[in-house]
C-alpha positions in Angstrom: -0.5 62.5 33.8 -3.5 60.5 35.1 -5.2 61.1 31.5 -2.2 59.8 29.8 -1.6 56.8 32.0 -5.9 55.8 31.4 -5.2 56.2 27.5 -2.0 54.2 27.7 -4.5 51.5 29.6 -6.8 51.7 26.7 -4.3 50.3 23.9 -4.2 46.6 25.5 -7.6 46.7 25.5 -8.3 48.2 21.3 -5.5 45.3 20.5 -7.5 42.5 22.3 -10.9 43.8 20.7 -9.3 43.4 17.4 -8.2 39.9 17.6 -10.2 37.2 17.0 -10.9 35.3 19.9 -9.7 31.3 19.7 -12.9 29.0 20.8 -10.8 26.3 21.5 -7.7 24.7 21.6 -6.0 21.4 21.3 -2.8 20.8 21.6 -1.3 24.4 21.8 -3.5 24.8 18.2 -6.1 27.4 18.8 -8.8 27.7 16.2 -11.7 30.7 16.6 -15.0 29.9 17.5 -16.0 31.4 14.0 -15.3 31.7 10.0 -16.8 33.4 7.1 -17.3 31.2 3.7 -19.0 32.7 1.1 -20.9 35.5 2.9 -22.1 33.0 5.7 -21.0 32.5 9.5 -19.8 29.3 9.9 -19.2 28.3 13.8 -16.8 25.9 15.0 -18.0 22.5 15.3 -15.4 20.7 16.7 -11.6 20.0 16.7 -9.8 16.6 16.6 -6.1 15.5 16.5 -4.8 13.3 13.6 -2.7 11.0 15.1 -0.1 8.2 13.1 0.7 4.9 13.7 0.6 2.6 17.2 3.1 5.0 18.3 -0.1 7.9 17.8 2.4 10.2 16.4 0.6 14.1 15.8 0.1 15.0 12.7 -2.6 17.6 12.7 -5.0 19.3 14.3 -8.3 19.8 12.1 -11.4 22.3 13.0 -14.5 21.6 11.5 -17.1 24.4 10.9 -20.5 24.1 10.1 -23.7 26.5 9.6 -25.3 24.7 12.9 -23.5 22.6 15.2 -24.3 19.0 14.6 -22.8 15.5 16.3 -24.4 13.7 13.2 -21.5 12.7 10.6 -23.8 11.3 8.1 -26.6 14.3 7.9 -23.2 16.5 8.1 -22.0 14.5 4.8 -25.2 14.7 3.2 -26.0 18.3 3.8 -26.4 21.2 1.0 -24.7 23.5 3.5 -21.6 24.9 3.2 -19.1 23.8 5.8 -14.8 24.2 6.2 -12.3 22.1 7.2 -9.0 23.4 8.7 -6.1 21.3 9.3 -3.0 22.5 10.9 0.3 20.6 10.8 1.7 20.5 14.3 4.2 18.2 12.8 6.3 18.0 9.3 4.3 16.0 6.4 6.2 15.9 2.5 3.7 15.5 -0.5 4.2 11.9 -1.0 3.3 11.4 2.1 -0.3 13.4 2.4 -1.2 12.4 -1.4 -0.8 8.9 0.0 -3.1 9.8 2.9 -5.7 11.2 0.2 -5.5 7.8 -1.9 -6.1 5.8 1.2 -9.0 7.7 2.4 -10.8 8.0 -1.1 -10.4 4.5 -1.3 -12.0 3.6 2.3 -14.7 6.1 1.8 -15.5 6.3 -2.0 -14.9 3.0 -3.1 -18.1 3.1 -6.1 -17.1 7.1 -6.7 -13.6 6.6 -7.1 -13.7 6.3 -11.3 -16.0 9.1 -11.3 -13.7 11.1 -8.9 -10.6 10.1 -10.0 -9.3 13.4 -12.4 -10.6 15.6 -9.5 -8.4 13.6 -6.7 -5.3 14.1 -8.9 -6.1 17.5 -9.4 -6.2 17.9 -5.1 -3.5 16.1 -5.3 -1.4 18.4 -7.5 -2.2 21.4 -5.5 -0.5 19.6 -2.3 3.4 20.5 -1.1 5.7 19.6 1.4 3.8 20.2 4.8 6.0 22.4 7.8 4.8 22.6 11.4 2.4 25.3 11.4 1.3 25.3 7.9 -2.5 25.1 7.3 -4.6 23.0 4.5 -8.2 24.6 4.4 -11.2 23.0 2.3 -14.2 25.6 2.1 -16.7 23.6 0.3 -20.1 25.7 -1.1 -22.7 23.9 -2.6 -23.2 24.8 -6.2 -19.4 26.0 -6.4 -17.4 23.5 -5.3 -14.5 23.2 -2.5 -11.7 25.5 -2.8 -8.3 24.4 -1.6 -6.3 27.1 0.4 -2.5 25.9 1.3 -1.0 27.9 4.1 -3.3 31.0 2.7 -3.0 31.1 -0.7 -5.6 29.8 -3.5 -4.6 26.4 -5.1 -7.9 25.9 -6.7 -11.7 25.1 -6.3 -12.6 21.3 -7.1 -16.0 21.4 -8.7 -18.9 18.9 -7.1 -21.1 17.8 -4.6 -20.1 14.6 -5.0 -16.7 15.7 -4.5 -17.5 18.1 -1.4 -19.2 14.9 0.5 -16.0 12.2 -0.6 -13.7 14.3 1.0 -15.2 15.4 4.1 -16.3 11.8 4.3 -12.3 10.9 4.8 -13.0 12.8 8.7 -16.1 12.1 9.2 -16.9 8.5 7.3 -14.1 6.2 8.1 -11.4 8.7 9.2 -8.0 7.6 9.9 -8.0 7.5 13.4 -11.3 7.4 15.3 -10.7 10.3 18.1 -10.0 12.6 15.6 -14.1 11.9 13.9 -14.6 12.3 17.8 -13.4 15.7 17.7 -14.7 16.8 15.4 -18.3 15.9 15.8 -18.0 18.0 19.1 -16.0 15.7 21.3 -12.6 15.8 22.9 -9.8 16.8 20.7 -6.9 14.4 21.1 
């Protein structure tokens, strides 16, 4: 009896060894403290809240993970390293709506890239659908291969370029759309 009762004791314990353990949280979105792109840890960074409007409606909650922690949003944009972005949607968002978003931030932080850029944007753009609360956007970008565009776990694509890579992540970290969510990001409080 008493061996049965300490093996029954065990199984909470396998089941919380096997899950991966969230490093933080922001508003009931729990992102782990760690992700594997292309072969290499990457450790969470930072998390921030997108938030809409004067009303500061939530959008998302993005995670940011880097090969070495850093507060620096320019060196971060500049870097050769390979770094992910996750966004999940604590709220509903339909394509118009985020392809819009994308325009707006190529535009505040690519203004002399954006005729170089411009095939590649559509082509982000075409991957993007209709956003539910709890779906996820992930941008894994790896220097030399480009930034590959999961959508709520499957594969949409991988948008070749540095230049590319460092455009994007500059819509968080450059001029983002709200400045608490750059905050988070960079290691800050979320929200």
């Amino acid at each position: 009896m008493i061996r049965a009762y300490g093996q029954f004791c065990m199984i909470p314990l396998l089941v919380a060894a096997s899950c991966p353990l969230a490093a933080a949280e922001c508003v009931g979105v729990a992102m782990p403290d760690a992700v594997t792109v292309n072969g290499q840890v990457l450790s969470l960074n930072g998390m921030g809240l997108r938030a809409a409007t004067f009303l500061k409606v939530k959008v998302y909650v993005a995670g940011l993970y880097l090969s070495g922690k850093s507060a620096d949003a320019s060196a971060i944009i500049r870097s050769a390293q390979p770094w992910q972005l996750v966004l999940n949607f604590v709220r509903d968002v339909d394509t118009a709506d985020i392809n819009k978003a994308w325009r707006e931030g190529f535009e505040k932080n690519a203004r002399d890239q954006l005729a170089t850029l411009q095939d590649r944007i559509a082509r982000l753009e075409g991957y993007m659908q209709d956003f539910r609360e709890g779906s996820t956007l992930t941008f894994s970008h790896v220097p030399g291969r480009g930034t590959e565009i999961v959508v709520d776990g499957k594969t949409r694509g991988i948008i070749e370029g540095s230049d590319f890579g460092a455009a994007l992540i500059s819509i968080w970290l450059g001029d983002p759309p709200n400045a608490g969510l750059k905050e988070g990001l960079l290691g800050g409080p979320c929200g």
